[in-house]
C-alpha positions as CSV (number, residue, x, y, z in Angstrom):
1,X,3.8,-56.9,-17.2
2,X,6.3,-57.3,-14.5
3,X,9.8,-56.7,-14.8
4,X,13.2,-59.0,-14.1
5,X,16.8,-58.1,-13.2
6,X,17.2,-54.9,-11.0
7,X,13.6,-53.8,-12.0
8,X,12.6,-56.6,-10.7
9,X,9.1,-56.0,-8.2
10,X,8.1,-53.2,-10.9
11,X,5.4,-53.6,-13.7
12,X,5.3,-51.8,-16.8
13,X,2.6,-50.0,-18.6
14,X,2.7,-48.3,-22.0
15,X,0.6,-45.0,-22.7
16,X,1.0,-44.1,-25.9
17,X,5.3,-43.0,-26.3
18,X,5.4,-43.0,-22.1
19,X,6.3,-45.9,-20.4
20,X,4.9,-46.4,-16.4
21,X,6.6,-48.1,-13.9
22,X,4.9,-49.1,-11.5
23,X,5.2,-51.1,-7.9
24,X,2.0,-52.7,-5.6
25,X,1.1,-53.1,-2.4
26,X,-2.6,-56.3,-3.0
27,X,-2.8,-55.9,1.2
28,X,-4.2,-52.2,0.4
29,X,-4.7,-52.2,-3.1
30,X,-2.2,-49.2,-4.0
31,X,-0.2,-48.9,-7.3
32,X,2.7,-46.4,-6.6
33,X,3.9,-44.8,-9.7
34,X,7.9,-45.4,-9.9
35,X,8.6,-43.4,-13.1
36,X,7.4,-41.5,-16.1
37,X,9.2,-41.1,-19.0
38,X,9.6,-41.6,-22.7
39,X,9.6,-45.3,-24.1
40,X,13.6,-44.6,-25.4
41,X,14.7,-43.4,-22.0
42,X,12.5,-45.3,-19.3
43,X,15.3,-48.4,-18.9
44,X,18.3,-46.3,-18.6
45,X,19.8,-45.5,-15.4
């Protein structure tokens, strides 16, 4: 699901209490993996 505000460009993927963030590049067919962390903490900072 994509994101809005400063996120904005990033997608979001739960896995069970993680959330991914994510960014893509569809010219190559790359998903970089922004960030890893608990579903509580992934928005802050």
């Amino acid at each position: 699901m994509p994101l809005a505000g400063n996120k904005a460009g990033l997608y979001k993927f739960r896995v069970g209490d993680y959330r991914l963030l994510c960014s893509r590049d569809d010219e190559e067919l790359h998903v970089l993996v922004v960030k890893v962390k608990h579903r509580r903490e992934v928005y802050r900072g």
